[in-house]
Phi, psi and omega in degrees: 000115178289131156203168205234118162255130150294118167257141159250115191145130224286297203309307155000278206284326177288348190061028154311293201240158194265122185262106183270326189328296177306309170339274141328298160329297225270318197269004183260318181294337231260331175303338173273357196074341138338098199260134176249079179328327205202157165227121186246137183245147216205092193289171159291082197195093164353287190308278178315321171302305173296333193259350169289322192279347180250358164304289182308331148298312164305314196290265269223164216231335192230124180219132203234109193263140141298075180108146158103026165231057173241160182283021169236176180289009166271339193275092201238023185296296185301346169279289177313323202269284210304314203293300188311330178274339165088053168225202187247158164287149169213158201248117169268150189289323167294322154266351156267066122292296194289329174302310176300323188265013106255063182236303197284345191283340219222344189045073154205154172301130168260121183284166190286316200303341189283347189268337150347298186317314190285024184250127173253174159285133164348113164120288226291158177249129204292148161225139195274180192231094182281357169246347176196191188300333216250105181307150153245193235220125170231130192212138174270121170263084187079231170240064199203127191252111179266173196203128130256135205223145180298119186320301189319092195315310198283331192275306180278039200220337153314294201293293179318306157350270154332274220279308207259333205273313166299357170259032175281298202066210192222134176266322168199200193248151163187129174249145199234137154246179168209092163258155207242102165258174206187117177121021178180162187288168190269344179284354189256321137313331191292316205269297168314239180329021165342286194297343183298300203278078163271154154217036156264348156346151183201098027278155179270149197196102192233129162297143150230139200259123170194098146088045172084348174269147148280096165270156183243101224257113149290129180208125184227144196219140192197190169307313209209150189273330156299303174302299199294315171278357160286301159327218308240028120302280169336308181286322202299292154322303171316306196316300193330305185286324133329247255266346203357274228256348205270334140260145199236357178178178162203170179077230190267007172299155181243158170311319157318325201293286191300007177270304176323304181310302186264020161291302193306297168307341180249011146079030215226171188222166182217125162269113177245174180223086205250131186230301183260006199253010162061002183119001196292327196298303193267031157266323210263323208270313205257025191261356158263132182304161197044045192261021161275034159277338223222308140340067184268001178138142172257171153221101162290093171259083186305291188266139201325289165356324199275325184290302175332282194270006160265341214224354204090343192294079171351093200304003178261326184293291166306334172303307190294287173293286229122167180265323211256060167204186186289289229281305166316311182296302177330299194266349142317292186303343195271326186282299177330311216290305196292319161341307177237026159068005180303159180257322154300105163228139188264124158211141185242138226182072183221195187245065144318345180054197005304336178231190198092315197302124155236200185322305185282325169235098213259159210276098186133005182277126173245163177215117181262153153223182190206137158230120172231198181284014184240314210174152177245147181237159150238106199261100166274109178259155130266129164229171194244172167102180175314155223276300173302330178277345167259009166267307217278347172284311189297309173283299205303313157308329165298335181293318174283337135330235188000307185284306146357282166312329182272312161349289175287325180306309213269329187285329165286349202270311189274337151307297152241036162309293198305346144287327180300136195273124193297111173302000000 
């Protein structure tokens, strides 16, 4: 069942306000086998509204409007809806009942204008608003069954729940993955994994690139909820295997979540020390509950001074190199880790710009470290872009060292379980 959701609304279109609406829609039919072909956005304007509802009629077997069913003279979905379907408003009697009975429930006075809301189009059926004034509207256009539902997310994603999703039913079985990668462009995933995203494919296997992670979005639609979920498993594994160290989670895991995790598991801590990344690595290390298992404390040390006299860094060290170099990070990270007794530490040391940068250190030069309990590394990136996009690469890389490092710690471990010779 195809179907087109319509937002309705000035603020939409000006980008006052952010439309979560279509969204949510979209991911709830998809939970039904319902594909939301098009998402259509819609100012206040009657005419337009109308020529949305009877396009999206045409196209699609299902169509679900958003909004423009308040009691002022911008709301103008139930007047668009009747001229498309050609009939007249007509005020059902069951919702101005309710409307008047929570004016008196709340004790104010109800303006003439709130009975607006109870006018529908001729044919059509009132649905109530367990949450505010504005009934919405189930209505037949031919043979495409429309639903208008109230802007306000909390009243419409109530009215959808209730009202729209049991006269839906299930069209199919559908399973959903989301795996997450890190370390590479999204044209380089793109390129591994091609022959997957065809698109006539079935599972469907689409990237979204935001703030250097890549997900690789799985969708498999079928019959029996067991066949769909071995398909979008089954691919979910290929990627795996394509992409190996490069995916680092799915679903609602984060790169942090999954660093944190396999901290917990090898029973190990971490310390950071951060200079140009302000404090983001343990902000981003500690947004999972319980990460003081693993999680023992950072230090933002910005100005050199901070460095010395928080980390150890030797003002002659700095002098010589510079604050933005291996030798500085290398001893940021080692003063943290003995600082807290940590078994890890993490430091961080660049150039964010816009300014500071020259020939030799150009404004995106990071220098990450890592010191754990066998040996310390030290990793030099340049990275581009605005001043907030290399600090937020710069950390979320530093982490993938740490998960990177934990990864192979745990593959040797395992390596050599697996040689020990059986008693």
């Amino acid at each position: 069942m195809q179907t087109i959701i319509i937002s309705i609304g000035d603020e939409l279109i000006g980008g006052a306000s952010v439309d979560t609406n279509s969204a949510y829609l979209s991911a709830r039919l998809a939970e039904r086998g319902i594909v939301a072909v098009r998402h259509v956005t819609v100012g206040d304007d009657a005419n337009r509204i109308t020529q949305a509802i009877i396009g999206a009629a045409a196209e699609a077997e299902l169509v679900i409007i958003t909004g423009g069913l308040g009691p002022t003279l911008d709301d103008l979905t139930r007047r668009a809806l009747a001229d498309a379907m050609g009939v007249e408003l007509i005020e059902d009697a069951h919702s101005a009942k309710r409307i008047k009975a929570f004016f008196d429930r709340i004790g104010r006075t109800m303006k003439p204008s709130n009975l607006t809301q109870a006018m529908i189009p001729a044919g059509a059926e009132a649905m109530d608003n367990d949450c505010g004034t504005a009934p919405g509207i189930a209505a037949r256009l031919g043979r495409v069954d429309v639903f208008a539902l109230p802007g306000p997310p909390n009243e419409m994603t109530e009215m959808f729940e209730r009202q729209v999703a049991p006269r839906l039913g299930v069209a199919g079985a559908l399973a959903r993955r989301v795996l997450h990668a890190f370390g590479t462009g999204e044209s380089d995933i793109g390129e591994r994994i091609a022959d997957l995203m065809a698109r006539d494919a079935n599972p469907k296997v689409g990237t979204t690139a935001k703030g250097g992670i890549i997900s690789i979005r799985i969708v498999a639609t079928g019959q029996t909820p067991a066949d769909t979920d071995a398909a979008a498993e089954n691919t979910a594994n290929e990627i795996r295997h394509r992409l190996g160290e490069l995916i680092f989670g799915q679903d609602e895991q984060t790169l942090a979540s999954v660093v944190g995790d396999a901290l917990k598991d090898c029973g190990m801590t971490l310390a950071t020390a951060e200079s140009c990344t302000g404090g983001m690595i343990g902000q981003m290390m500690t947004e999972t509950p319980g990460a003081s298992e693993y999680f023992l404390g950072g230090i933002v040390a910005y100005a050199n001074s901070a460095k010395t006299a928080t980390l150890n860094v030797p003002a002659e060290v700095i002098e010589s190199h510079g604050a933005v170099s291996e030798q500085v990070a290398d001893t940021m990270a080692r003063g943290v880790r003995e600082k807290f007794g940590a078994d890890f530490a993490l430091s961080v040391t660049g150039i964010a710009g816009p300014d500071g940068g020259s020939d030799d250190k150009p404004v995106g030069l990071v220098y990450i470290a890592l010191s754990g309990p066998s040996s310390s590394k030290v990793h030099r990136h340049i990275f581009s872009g605005a001043r907030d996009i290399i600090r937020r690469r710069a950390a979320l890389t530093t982490i993938n060292h740490l998960r990177l490092a934990l990864t192979e710690s745990e593959g040797r471990a395992s390596k050599n379980k697996s040689h020990q010779p059986s008693s």
